[in-house]
Biopython code that builds the backbone (N, CA, C, O; Angstrom):
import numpy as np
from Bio.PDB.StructureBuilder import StructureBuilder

atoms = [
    (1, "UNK", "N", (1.536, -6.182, 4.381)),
    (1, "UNK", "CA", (2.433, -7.181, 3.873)),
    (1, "UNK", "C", (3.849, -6.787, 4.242)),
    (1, "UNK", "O", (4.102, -5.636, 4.598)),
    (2, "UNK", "N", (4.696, -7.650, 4.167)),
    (2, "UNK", "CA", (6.259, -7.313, 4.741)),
    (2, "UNK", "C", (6.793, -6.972, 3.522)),
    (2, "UNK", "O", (6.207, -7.126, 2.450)),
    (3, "UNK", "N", (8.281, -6.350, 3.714)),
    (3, "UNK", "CA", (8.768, -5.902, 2.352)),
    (3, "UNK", "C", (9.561, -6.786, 1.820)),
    (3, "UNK", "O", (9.999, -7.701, 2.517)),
    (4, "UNK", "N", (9.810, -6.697, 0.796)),
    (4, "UNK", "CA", (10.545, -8.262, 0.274)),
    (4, "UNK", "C", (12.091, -8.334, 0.670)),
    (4, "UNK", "O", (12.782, -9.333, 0.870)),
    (5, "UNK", "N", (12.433, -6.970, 0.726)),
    (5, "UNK", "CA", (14.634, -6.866, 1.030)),
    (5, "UNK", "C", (14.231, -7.382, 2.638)),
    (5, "UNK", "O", (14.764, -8.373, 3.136)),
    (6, "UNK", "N", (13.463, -6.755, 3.178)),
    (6, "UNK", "CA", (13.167, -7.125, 5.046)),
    (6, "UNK", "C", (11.885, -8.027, 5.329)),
    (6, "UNK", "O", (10.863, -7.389, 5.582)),
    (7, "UNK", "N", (11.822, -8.903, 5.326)),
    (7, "UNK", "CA", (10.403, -9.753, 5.737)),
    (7, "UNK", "C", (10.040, -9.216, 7.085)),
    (7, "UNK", "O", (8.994, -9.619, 7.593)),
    (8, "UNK", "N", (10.948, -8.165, 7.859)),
    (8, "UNK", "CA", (10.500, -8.014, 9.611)),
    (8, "UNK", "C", (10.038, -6.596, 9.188)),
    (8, "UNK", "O", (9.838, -5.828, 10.130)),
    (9, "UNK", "N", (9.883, -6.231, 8.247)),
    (9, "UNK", "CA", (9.245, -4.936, 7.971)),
    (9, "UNK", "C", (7.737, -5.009, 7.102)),
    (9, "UNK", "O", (7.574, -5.628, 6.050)),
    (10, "UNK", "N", (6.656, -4.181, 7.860)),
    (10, "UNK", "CA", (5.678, -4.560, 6.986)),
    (10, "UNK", "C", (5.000, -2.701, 6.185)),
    (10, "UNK", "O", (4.590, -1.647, 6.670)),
    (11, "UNK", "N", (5.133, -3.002, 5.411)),
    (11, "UNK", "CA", (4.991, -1.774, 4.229)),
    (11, "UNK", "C", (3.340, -2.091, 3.577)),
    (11, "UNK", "O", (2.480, -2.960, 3.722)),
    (12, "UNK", "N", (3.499, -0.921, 2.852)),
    (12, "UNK", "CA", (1.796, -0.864, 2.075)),
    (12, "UNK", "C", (2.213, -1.266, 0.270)),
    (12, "UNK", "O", (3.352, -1.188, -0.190)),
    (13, "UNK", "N", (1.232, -1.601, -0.352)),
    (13, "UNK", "CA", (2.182, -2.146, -1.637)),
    (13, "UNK", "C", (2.177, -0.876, -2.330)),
    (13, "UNK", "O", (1.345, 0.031, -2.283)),
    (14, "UNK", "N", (3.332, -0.981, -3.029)),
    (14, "UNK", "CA", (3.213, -0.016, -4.225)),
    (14, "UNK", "C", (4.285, -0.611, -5.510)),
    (14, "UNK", "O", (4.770, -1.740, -5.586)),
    (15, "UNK", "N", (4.424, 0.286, -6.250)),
    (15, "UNK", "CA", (5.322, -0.588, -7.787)),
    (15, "UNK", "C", (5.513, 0.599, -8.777)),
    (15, "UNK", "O", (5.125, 1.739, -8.522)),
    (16, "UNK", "N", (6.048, 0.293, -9.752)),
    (16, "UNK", "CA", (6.118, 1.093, -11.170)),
    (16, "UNK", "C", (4.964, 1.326, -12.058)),
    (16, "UNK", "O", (4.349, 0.308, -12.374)),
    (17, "UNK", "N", (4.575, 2.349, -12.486)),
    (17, "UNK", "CA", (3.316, 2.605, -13.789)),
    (17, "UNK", "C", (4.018, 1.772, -14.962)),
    (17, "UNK", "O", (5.056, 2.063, -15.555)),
    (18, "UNK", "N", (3.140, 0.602, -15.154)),
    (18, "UNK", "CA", (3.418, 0.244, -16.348)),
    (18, "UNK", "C", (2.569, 1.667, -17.600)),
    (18, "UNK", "O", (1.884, 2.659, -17.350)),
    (19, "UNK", "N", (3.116, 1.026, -18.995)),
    (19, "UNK", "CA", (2.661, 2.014, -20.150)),
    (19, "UNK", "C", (1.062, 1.826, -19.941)),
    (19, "UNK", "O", (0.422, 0.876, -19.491)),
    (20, "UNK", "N", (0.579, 3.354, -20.541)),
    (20, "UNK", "CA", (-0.848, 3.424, -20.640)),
    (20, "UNK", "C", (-1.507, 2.967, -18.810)),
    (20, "UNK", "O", (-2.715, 2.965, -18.574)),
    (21, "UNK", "N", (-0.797, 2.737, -18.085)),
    (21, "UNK", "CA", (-1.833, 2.485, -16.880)),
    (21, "UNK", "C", (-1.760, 3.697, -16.245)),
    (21, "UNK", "O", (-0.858, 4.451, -16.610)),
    (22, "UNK", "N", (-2.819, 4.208, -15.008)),
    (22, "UNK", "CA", (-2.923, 5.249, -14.820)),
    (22, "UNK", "C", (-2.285, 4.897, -13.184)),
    (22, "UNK", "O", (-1.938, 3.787, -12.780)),
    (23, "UNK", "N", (-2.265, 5.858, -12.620)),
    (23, "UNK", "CA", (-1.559, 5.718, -11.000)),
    (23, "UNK", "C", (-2.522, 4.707, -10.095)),
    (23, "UNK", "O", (-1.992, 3.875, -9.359)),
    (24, "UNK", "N", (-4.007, 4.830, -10.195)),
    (24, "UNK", "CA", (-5.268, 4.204, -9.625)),
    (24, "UNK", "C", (-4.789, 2.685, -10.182)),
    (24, "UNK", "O", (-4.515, 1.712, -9.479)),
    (25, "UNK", "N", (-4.773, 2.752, -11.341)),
    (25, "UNK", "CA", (-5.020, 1.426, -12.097)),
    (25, "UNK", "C", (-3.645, 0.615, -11.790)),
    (25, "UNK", "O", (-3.663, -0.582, -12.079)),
    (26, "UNK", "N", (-2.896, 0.953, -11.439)),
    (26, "UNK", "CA", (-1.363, 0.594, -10.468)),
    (26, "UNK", "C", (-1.512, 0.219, -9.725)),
    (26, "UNK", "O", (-1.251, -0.953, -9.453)),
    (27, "UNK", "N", (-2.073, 1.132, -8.924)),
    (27, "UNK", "CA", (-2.010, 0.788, -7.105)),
    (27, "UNK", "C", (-3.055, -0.368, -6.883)),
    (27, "UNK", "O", (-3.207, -0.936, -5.802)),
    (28, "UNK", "N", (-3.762, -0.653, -8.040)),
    (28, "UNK", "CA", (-4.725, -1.528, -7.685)),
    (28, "UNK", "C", (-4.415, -2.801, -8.045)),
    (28, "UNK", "O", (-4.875, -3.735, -7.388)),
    (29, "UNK", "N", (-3.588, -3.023, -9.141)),
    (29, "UNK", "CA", (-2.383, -4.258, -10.225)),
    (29, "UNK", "C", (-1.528, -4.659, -8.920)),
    (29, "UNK", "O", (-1.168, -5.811, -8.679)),
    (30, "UNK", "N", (-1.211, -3.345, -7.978)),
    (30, "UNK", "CA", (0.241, -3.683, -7.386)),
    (30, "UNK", "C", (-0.498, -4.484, -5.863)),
    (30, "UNK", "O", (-0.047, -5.344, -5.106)),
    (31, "UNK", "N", (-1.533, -3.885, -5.878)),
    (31, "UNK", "CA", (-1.982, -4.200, -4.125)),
    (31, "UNK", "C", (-2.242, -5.671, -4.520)),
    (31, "UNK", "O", (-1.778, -6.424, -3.665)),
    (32, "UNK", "N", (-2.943, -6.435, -5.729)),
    (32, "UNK", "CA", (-3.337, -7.634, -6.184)),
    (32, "UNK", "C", (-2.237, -8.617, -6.062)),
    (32, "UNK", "O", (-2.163, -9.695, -5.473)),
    (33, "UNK", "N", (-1.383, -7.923, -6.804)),
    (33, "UNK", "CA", (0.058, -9.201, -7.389)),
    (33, "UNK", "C", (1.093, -8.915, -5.632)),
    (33, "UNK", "O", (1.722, -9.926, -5.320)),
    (34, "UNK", "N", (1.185, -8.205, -5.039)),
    (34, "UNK", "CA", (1.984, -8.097, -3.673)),
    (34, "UNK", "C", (0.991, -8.845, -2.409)),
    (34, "UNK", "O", (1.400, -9.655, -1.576)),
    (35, "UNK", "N", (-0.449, -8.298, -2.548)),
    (35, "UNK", "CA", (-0.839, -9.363, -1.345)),
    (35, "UNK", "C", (-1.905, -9.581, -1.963)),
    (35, "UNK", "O", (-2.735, -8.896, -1.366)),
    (36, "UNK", "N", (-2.298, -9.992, -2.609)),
    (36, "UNK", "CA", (-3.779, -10.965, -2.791)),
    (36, "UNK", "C", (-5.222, -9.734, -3.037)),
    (36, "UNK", "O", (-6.428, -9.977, -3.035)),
    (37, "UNK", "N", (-4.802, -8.961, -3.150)),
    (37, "UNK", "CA", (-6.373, -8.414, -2.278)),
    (37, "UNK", "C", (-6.738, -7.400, -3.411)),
    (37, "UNK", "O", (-6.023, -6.521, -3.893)),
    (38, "UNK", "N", (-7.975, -7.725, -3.704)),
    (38, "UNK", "CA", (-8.873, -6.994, -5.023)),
    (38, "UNK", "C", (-9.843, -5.901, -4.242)),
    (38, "UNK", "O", (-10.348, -6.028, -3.126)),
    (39, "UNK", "N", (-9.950, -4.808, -5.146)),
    (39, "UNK", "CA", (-10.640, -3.699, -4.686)),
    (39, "UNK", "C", (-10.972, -2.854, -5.417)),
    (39, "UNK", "O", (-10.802, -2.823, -6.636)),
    (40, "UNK", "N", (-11.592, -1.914, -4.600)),
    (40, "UNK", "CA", (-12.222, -0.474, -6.094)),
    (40, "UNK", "C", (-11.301, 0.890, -5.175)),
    (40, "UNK", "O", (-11.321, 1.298, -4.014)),
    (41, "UNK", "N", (-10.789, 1.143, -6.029)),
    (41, "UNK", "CA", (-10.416, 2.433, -5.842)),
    (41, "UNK", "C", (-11.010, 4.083, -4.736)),
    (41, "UNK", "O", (-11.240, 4.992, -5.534)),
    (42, "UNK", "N", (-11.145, 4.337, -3.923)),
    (42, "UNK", "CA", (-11.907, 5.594, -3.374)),
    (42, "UNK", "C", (-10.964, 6.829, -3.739)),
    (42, "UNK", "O", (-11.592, 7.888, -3.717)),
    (43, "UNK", "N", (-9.934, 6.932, -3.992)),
    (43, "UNK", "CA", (-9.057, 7.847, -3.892)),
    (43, "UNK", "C", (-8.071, 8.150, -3.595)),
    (43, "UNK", "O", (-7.848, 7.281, -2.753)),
    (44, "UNK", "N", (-6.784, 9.052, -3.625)),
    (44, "UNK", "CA", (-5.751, 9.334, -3.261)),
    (44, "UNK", "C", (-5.829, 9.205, -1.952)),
    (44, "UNK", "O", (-6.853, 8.738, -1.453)),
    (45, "UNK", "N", (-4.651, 9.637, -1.100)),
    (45, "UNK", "CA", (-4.401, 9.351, 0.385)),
    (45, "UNK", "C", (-3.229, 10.381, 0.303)),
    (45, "UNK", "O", (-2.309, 9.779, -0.250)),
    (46, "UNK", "N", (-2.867, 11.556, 0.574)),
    (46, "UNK", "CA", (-2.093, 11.993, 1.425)),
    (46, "UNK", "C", (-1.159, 12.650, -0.318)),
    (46, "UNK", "O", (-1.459, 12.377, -1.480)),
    (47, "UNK", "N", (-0.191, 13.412, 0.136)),
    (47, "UNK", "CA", (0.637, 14.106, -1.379)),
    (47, "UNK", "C", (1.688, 12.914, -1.421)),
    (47, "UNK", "O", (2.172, 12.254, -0.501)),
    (48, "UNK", "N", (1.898, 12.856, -2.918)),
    (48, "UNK", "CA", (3.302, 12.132, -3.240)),
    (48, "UNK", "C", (4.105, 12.194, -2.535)),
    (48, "UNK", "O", (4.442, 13.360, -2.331)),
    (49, "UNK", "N", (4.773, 11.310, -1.873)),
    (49, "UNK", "CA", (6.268, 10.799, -0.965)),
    (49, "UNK", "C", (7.195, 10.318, -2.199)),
    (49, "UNK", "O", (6.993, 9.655, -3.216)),
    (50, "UNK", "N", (8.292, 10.956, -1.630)),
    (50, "UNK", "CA", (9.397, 10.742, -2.802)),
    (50, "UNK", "C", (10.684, 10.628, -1.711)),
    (50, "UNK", "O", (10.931, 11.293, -0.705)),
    (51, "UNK", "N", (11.430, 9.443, -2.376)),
    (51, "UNK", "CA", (12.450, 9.279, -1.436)),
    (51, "UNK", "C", (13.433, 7.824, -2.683)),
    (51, "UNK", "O", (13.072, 7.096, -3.608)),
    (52, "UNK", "N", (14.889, 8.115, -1.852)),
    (52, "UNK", "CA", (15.694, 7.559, -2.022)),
    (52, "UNK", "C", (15.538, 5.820, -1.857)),
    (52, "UNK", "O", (15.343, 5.690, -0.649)),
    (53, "UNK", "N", (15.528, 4.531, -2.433)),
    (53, "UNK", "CA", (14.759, 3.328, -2.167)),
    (53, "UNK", "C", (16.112, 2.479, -1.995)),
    (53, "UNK", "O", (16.122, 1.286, -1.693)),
    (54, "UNK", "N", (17.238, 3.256, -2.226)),
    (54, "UNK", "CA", (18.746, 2.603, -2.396)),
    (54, "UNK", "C", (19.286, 1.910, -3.408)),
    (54, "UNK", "O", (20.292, 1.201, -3.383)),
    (55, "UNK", "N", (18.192, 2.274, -4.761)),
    (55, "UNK", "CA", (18.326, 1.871, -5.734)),
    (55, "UNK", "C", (17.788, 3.123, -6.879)),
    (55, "UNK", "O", (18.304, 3.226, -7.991)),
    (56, "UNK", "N", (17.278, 3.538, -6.657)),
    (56, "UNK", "CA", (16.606, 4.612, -6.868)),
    (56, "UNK", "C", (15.471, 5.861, -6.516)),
    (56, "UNK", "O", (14.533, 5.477, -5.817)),
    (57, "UNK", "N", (15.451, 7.203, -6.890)),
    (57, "UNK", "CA", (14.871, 8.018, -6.694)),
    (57, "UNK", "C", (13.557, 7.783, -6.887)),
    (57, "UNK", "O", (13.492, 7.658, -8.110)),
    (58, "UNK", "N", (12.382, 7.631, -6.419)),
    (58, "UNK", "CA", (10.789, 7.222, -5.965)),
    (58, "UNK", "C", (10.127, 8.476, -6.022)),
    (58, "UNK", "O", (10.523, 9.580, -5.648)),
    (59, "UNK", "N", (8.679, 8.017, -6.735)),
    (59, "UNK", "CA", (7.435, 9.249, -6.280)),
    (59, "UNK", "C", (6.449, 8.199, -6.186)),
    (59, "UNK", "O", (6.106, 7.550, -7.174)),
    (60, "UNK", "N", (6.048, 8.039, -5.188)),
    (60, "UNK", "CA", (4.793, 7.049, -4.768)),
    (60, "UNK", "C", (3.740, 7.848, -4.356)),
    (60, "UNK", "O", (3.699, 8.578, -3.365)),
    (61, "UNK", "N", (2.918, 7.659, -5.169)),
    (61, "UNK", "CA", (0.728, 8.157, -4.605)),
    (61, "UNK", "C", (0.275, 7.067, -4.169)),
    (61, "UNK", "O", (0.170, 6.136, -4.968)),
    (62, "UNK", "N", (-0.082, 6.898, -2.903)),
    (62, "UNK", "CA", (-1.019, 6.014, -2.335)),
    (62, "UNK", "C", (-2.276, 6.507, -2.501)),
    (62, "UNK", "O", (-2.650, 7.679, -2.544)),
    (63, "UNK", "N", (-3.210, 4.964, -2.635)),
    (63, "UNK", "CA", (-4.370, 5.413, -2.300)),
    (63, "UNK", "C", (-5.116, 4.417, -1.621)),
    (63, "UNK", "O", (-4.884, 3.217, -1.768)),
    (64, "UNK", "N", (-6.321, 5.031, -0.620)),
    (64, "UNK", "CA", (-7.168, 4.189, -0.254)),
    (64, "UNK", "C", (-8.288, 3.321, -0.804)),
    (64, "UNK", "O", (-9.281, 3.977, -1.117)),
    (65, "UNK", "N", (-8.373, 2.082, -0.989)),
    (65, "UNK", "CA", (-8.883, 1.214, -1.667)),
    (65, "UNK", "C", (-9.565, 0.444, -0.910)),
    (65, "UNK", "O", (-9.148, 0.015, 0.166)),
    (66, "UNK", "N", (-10.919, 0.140, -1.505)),
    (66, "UNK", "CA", (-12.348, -0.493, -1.060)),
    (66, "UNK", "C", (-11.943, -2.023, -0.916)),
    (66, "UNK", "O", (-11.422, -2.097, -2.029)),
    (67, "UNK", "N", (-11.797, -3.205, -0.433)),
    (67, "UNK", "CA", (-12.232, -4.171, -0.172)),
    (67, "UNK", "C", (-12.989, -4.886, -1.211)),
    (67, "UNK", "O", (-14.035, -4.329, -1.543)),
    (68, "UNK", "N", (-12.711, -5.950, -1.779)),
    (68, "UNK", "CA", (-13.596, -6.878, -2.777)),
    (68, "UNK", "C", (-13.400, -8.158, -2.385)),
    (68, "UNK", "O", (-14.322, -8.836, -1.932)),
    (69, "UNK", "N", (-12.145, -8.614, -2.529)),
    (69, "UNK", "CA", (-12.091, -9.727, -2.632)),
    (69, "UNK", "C", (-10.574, -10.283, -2.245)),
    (69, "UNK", "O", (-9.715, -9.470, -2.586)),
    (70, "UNK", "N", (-9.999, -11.571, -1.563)),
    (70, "UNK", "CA", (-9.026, -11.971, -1.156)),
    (70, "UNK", "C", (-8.529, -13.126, -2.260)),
    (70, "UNK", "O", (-9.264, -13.963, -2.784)),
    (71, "UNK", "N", (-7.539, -13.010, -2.412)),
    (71, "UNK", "CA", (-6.653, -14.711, -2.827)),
    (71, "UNK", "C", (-5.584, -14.906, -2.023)),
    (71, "UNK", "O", (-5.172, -13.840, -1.567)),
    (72, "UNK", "N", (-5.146, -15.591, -1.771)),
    (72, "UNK", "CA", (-3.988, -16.422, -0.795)),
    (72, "UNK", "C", (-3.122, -15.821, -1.677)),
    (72, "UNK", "O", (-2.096, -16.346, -1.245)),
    (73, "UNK", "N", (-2.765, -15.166, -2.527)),
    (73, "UNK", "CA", (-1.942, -15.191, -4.099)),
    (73, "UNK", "C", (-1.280, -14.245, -3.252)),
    (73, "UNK", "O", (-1.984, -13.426, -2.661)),
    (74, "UNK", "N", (0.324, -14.222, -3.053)),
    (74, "UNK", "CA", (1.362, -12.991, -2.587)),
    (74, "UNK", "C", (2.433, -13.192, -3.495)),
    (74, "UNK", "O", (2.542, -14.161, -4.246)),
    (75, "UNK", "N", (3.469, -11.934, -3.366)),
    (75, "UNK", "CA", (4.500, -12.501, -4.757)),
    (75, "UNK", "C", (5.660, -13.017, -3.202)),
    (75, "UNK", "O", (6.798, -12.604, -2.977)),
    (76, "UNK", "N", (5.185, -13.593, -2.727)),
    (76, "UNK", "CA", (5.897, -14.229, -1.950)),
    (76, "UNK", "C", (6.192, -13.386, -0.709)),
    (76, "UNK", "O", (7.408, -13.398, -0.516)),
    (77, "UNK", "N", (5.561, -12.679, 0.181)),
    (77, "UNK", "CA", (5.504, -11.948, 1.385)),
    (77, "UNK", "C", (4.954, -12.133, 2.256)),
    (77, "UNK", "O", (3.895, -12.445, 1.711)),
    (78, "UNK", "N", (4.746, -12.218, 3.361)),
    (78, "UNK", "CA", (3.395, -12.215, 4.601)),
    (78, "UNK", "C", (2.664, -11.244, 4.281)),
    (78, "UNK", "O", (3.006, -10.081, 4.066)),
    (79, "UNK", "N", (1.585, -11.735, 4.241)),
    (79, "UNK", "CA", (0.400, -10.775, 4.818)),
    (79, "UNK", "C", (-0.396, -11.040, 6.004)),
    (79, "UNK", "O", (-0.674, -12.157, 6.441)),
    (80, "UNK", "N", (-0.778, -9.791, 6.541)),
    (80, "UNK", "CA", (-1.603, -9.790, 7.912)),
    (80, "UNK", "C", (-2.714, -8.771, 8.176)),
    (80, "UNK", "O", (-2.356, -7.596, 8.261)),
    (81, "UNK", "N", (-3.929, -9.040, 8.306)),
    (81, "UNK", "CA", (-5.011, -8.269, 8.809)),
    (81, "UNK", "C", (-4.647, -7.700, 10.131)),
    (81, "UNK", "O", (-4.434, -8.445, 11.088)),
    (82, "UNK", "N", (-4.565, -6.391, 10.220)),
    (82, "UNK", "CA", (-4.150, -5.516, 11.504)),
    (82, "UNK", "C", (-5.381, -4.605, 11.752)),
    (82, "UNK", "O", (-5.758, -3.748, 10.952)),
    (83, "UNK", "N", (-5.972, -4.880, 12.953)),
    (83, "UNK", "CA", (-6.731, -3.445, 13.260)),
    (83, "UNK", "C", (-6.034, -2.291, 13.414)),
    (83, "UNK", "O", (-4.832, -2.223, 13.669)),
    (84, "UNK", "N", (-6.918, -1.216, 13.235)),
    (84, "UNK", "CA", (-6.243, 0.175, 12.770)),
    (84, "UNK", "C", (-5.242, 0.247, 13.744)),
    (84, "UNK", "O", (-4.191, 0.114, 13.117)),
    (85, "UNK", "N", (-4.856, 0.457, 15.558)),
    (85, "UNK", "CA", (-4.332, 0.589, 16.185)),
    (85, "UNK", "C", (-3.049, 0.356, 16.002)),
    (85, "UNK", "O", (-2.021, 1.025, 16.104)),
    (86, "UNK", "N", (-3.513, -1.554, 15.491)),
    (86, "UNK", "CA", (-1.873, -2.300, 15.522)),
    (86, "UNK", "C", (-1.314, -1.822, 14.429)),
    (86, "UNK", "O", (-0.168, -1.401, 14.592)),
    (87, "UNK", "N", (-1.789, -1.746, 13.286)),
    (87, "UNK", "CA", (-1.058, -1.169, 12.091)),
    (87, "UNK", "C", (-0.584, -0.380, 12.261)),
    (87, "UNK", "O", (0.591, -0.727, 12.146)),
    (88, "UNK", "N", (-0.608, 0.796, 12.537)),
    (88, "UNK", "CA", (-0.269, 2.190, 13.376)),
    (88, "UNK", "C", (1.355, 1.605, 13.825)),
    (88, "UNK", "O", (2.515, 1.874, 13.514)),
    (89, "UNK", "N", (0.824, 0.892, 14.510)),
    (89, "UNK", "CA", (2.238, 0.194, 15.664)),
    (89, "UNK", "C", (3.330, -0.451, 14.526)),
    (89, "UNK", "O", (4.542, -0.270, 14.642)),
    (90, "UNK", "N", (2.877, -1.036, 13.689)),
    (90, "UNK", "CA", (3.125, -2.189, 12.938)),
    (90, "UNK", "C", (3.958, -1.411, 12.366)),
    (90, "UNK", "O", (5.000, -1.426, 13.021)),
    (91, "UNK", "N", (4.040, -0.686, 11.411)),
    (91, "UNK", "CA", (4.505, 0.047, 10.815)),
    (91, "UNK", "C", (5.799, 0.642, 11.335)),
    (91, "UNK", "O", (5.873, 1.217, 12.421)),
    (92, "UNK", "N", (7.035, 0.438, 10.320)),
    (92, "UNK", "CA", (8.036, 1.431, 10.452)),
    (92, "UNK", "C", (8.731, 2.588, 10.118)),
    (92, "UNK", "O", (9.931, 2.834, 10.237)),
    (93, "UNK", "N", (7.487, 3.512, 9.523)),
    (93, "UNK", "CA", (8.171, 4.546, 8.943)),
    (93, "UNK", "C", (6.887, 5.966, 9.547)),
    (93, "UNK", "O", (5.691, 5.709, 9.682)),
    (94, "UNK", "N", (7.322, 6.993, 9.752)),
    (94, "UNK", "CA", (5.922, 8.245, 10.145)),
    (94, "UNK", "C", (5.706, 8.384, 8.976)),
    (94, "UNK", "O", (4.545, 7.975, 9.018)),
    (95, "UNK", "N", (5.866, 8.637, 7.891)),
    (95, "UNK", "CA", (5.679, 9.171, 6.811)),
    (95, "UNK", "C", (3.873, 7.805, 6.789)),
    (95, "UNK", "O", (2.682, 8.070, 6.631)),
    (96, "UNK", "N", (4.457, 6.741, 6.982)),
    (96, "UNK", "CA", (3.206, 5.568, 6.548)),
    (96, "UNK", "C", (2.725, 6.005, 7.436)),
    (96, "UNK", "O", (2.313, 7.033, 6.899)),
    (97, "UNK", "N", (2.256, 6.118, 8.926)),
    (97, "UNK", "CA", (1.687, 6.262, 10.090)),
    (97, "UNK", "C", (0.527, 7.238, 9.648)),
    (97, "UNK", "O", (-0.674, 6.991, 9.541)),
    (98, "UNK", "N", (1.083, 8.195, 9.463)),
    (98, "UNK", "CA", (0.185, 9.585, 8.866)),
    (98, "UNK", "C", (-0.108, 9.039, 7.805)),
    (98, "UNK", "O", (-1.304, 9.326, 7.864)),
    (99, "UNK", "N", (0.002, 8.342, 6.629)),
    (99, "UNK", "CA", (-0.908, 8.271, 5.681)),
    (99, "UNK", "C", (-2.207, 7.088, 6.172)),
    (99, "UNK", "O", (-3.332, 7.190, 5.683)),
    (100, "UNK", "N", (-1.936, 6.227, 6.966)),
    (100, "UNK", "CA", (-2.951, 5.696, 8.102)),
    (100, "UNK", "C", (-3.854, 5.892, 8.457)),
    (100, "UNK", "O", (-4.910, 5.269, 8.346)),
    (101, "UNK", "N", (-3.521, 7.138, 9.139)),
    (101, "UNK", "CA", (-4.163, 8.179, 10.071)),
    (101, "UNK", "C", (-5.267, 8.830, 9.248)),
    (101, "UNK", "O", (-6.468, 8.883, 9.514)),
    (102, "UNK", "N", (-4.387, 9.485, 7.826)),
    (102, "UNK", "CA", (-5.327, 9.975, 6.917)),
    (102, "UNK", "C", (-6.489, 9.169, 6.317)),
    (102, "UNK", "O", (-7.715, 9.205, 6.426)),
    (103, "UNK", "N", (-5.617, 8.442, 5.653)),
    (103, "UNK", "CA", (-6.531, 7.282, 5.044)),
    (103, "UNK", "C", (-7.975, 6.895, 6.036)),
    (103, "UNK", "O", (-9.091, 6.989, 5.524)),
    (104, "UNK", "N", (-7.839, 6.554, 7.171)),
    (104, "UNK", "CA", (-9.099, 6.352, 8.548)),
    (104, "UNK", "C", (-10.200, 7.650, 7.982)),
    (104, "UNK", "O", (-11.345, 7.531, 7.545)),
    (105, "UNK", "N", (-9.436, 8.797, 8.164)),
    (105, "UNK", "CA", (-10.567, 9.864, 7.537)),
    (105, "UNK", "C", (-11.193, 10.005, 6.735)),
    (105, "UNK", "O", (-12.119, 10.808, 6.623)),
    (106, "UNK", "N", (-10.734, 9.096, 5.867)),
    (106, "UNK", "CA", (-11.858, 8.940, 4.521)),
    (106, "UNK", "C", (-12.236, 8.027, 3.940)),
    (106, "UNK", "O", (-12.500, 7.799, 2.759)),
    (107, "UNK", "N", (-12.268, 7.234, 5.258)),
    (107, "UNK", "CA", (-13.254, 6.279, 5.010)),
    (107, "UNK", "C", (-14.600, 6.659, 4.971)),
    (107, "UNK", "O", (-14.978, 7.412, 5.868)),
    (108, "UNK", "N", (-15.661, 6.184, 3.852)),
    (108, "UNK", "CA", (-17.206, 6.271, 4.035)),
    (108, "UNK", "C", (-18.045, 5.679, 5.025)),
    (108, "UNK", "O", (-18.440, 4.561, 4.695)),
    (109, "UNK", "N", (-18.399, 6.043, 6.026)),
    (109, "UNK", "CA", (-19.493, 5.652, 6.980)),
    (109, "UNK", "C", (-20.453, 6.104, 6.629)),
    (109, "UNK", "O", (-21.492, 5.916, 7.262)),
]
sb = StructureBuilder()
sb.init_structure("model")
sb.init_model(0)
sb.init_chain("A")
sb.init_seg("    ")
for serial, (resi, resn, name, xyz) in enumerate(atoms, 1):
    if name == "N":
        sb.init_residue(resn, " ", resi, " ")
    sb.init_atom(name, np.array(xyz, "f"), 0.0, 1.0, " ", f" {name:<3s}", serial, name[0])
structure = sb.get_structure()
C-alpha cells in the first residue's frame, strides 16, 4: 500500500498498540483498516526498527502474516499485489527490502 504523507511511496502497514492489544493483534487491526487484507499471524519478521517518523520517535515489529481474506476496504491508499521481485524494487527504504527478503524465508512450504 502507499503511504498516506506520499501516495508515490509504497510501505508495509503498521500503527500504534492500542490498550490491552498485543503487537500480533496490531499488526493484524493495522494490516485490515490500511489495506483490506485479513490474516493469521505466523510470526515476527526481522528485530524492531526504530526511527525518527518526523513526528515522532517509532519502534515498529513487523510481522509476517498468512493470507485469509480481501476487502476493497483501504483507509484511503493504493494497494497493489507485487510479486516478490517487484516488491523488492517497489520499495523505498533497505531497512523494508531486508525485512522482504527475510520474511520469503519463512514462509511455510
Amino acid at each position: 500500500m502507499t503511504a498516506k504523507r506520499d501516495p508515490d511511496v509504497w510501505v508495509l502497514p503498521k500503527g500504534h498498540i492500542e490498550p490491552g492489544e498485543s503487537e500480533a493483534e496490531t499488526a493484524l487491526r493495522e494490516t485490515y483498516e490500511e489495506a483490506g487484507v485479513a490474516g493469521e499471524v505466523i510470526g515476527p519478521v526481522g528485530q524492531p526498527l526504530e526511527f525518527d517518523n518526523g513526528r515522532e520517535f517509532v519502534r515498529v515489529q513487523y510481522f509476517l502474516i498468512r493470507f485469509v481474506s480481501e476487502s476493497p476496504h483501504t483507509d484511503g491508499r493504493r494497494k497493489h499485489w507485487f510479486a516478490f521481485d517487484a516488491a523488492v524494487d517497489a520499495v523505498r527504504f533497505e531497512e523494508t527490502r531486508q525485512l522482504l527478503r527475510e520474511a520469503l524465508t519463512r514462509i511455510p512450504r
